[in-house]
N, C-alpha and C positions, 0 to 999 in steps of 0.2 A: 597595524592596518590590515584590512580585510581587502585582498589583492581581485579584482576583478576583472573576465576580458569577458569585452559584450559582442558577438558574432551576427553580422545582418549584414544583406547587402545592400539595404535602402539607410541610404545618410540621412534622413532626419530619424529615424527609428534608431537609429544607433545616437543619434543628438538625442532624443526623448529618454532614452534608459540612463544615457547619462548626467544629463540633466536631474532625475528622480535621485541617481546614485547619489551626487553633488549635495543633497541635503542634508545628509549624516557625515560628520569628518572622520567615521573609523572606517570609510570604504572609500579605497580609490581605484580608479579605474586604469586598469597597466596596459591596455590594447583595446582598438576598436579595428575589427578588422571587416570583412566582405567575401571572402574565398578561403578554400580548405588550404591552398598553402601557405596565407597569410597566418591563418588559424593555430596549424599546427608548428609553426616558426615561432610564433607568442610563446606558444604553450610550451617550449624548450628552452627560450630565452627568460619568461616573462615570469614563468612558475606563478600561475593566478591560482589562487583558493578555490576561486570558484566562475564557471563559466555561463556567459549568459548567450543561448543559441537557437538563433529562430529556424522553426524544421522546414522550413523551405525556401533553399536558395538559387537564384537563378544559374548558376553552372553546377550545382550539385543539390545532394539537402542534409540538412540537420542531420541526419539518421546518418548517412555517411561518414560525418566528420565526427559524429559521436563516438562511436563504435573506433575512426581510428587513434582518436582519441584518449579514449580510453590504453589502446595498445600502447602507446607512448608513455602517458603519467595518468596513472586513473585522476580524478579529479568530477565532486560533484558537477551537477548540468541543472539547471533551468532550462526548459524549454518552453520558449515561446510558439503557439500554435493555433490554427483556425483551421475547422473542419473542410472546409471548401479547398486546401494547400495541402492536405497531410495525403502522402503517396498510400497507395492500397496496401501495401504488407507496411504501412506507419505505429498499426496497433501492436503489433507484434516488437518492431524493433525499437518501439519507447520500451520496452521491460528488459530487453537483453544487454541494453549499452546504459548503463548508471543513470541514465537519467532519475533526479530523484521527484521531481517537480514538474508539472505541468501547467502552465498558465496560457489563459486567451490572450493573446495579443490584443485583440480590440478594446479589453478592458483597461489598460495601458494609457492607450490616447488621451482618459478622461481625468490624469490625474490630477489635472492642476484644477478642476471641480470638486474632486472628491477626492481629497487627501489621505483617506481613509486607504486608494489603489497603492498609494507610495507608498504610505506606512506599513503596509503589507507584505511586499514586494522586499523592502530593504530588512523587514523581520526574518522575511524568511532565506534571503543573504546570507545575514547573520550567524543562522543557525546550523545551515546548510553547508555552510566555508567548514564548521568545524567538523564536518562527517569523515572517519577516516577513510583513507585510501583502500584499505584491505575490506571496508563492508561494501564497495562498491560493486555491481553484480558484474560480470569480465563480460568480454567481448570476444566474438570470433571467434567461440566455440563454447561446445555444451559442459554443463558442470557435470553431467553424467548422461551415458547411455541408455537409450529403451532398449526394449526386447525388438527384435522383427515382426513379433508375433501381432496382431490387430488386436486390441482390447476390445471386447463383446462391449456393446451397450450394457447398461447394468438394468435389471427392470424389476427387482424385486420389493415394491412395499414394503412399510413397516409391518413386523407379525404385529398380532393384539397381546398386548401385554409387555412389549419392547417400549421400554421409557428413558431411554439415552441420548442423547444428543450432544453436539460439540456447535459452541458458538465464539467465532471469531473475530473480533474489529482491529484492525489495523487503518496507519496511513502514511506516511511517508516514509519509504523505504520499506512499505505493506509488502511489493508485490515479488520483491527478493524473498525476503520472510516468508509469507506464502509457499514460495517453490519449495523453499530450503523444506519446509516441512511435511507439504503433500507429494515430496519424491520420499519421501521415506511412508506414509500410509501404503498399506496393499488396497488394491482393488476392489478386495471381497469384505472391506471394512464392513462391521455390523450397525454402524449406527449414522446416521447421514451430518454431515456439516454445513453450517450455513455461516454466512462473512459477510460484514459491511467491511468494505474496504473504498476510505476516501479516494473520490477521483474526477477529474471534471468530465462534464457529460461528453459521450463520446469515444471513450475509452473502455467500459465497463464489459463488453461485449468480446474486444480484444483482446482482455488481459484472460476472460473466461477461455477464448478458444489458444493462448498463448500457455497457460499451465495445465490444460487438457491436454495442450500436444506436448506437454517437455512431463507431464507424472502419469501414470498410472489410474490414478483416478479421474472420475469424469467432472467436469466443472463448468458449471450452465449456469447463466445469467436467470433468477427467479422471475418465474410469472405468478401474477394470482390466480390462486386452487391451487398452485402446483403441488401434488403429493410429492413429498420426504421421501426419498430410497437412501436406502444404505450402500456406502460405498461411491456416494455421490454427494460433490460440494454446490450449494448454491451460493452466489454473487447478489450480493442486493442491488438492482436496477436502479439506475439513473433515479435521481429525483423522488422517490419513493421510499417512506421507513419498514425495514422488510419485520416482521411479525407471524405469528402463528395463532393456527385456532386450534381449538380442543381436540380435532378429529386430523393432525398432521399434516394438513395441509396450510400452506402458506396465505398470509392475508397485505398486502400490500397497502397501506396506507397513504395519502395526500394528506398527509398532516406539516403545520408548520415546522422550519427550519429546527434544530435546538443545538445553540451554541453556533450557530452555523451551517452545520452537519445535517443534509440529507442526500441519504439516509445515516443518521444518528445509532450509534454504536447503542448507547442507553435505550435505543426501543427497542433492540433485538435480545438484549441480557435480558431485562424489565419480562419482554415477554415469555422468553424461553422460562426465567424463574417461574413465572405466572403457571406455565403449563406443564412443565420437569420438574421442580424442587431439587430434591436429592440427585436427579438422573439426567442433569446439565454440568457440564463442563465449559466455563467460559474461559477464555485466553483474551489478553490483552497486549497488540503487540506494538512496534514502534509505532512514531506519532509526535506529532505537535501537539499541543494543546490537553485538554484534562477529555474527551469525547470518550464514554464507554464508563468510565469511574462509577458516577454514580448507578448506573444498571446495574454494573457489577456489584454494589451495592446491595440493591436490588435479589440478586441472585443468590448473593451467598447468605442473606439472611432465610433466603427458602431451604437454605443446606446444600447449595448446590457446590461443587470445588471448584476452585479458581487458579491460573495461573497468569503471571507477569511474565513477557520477556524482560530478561537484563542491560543493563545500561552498557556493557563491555562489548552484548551484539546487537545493540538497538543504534539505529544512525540517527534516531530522536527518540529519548527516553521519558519526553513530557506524560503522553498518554499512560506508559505502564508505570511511573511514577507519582501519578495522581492519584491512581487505582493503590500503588504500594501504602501512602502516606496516608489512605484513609483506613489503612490497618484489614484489609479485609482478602489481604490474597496469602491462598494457602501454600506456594511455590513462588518464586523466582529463578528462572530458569532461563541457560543462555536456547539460542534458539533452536539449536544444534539436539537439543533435548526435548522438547517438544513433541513430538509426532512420538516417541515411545511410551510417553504420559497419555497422549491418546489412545494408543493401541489397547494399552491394560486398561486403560478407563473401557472400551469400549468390552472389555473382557472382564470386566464386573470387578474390574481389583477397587478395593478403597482408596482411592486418593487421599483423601483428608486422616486416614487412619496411619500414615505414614508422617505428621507430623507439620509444622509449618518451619521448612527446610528451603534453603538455595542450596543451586545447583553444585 
């Protein structure tokens, strides 16, 4: 049985989640609580899988009891949230306390219309319950130190003739992954990075200025025309599939959903192949679901090298085992490894001449 406690301090919202719970018999619900000392008394006693906690409560909020939460028993989080509730530093402190999950609450209310909200919601339970304790991102202090020093803005263009690039798609358990790998790039990287990283609207903004301030490098939510610098990650915005034109700058699309996903991991490979060939590196990191596979696809029949994260550090290994099982990634690599594959990628080494190797 998949142990669940649901945290809210309004009783029918905590009657509605467990009510949705109630339709699957492999989950049952060990605590419905209201306040952080109820909360963390469960989470001692009750030892739940996995915790369901809406970010804003009336003697505290989410964000709090996450964080001491985590100090306690790490343990996945769902968070339930609506942008009108979420405290001003909220952006920030969904990345640093395990949260792996973010859902609207308002979308909740409709399930007994659209069954399709439960079945969602109890899938990602499911999958979520089984994330280990040690991938969960800590709390209450940083995984490493910056320098004192201010990082200069970066503002140097691609030269002509620089055909390198690094493209990322992650999504649940993206924005740990992320860190882990842009605190190890330097600053004066040569070749710019672009990321779809899934996330409901509203977040994309936060997580941008949240790994700007904990790496080294700079990380800005993409606009259209935005010019590619090196040494600078772009974020694909909200609701738009991020893309490239012939001349390095960025092209934003309002194109349909695919598979779900906008923006869709597969139009940012697709395009990068389109315009790199050989002089793209795509990464595929944890994830639900197959999103990025087929781009990658895509990519590596242009010659461009590929890399998977590993199922040992993925806290969902759907997406880079989609991509693994269509046979087309030149690495499997835990994540821990990653950001040195980019350095020499960005330093002209062959990737693909080294073999099709895990880590």
């Amino acid at each position: 049985m998949i142990k669940v406690l649901i945290v809210d301090d309004l009783k029918p919202a905590r009657e509605m989640i467990r009510d949705i719970l109630a339709l699957d018999p492999e989950i049952t619900v060990v605590g419905m609580t209201e306040n952080e000392s109820e909360t963390l008394q469960a989470l001692r006693t009750q030892h739940p899988h996995l915790i369901i906690l809406d970010s804003f409560l009336r003697q505290t909020n989410g964000y709090d009891i996450a964080s001491k939460a985590m100090n306690i028993r790490p343990t996945p989080i769902i968070m339930l949230t609506a942008s009108s509730e979420a405290p001003t530093d909220a952006f920030h402190r969904v990345f640093d306390c395990g949260i792996l999950e973010i859902i609207p609450k308002a979308a909740l209310y409709r399930w007994r219309t659209r069954p399709e909200v439960a079945k969602a919601l109890i899938r990602k339970i499911k999958l979520l319950s089984k994330v280990r304790p040690e991938s969960l991102m800590e709390c209450g202090g940083e995984k490493r130190k910056r320098s004192d020093i201010l990082i200069p803005e970066i503002n140097r263009p691609i030269k002509e003739g620089n055909s390198r690039i690094v493209a990322i798609v992650s999504s649940t358990g993206g924005p740990n992954a992320l860190f882990q790998i842009l605190q190890e790039l330097p600053s004066d990287l040569t070749i710019p990075v672009l990321i779809v990283q899934h996330m409901i609207n509203g977040f994309i903004k936060g997580l941008a200025e949240w790994l700007t301030a904990k790496n080294h490098l700079q990380v800005h939510v993409a606009k259209d025309h935005d010019l590619m610098i090196p040494g600078q990650a772009l974020l694909a915005p909200d609701d738009f599939h991020l893309t490239l034109t012939s001349n390095n700058r960025i092209k934003l699309l309002d194109m349909p959903p695919v598979g779900g996903h906008r923006p869709s991991g597969n139009y940012l490979f697709q395009s990068v192949a389109d315009h790199y060939g050989p002089g793209a590196l795509g990464i595929i990191l944890t994830g639900m679901g197959s999103d990025g596979a087929i781009g990658m696809k895509f990519l590596k029949a242009a010659g461009g090298k590929t890399i998977a994260q590993d199922e040992s550090t993925s806290v969902i290994f759907g997406m880079p085992k989609a991509a693994i099982d269509l046979g087309i990634i030149d690495r499997i690599l835990p994540v821990t490894k990653i950001a040195s594959e980019i350095i020499a990628f960005s330093g002209s080494e062959n990737l693909e001449s080294r073999g099709h190797q895990n880590g």
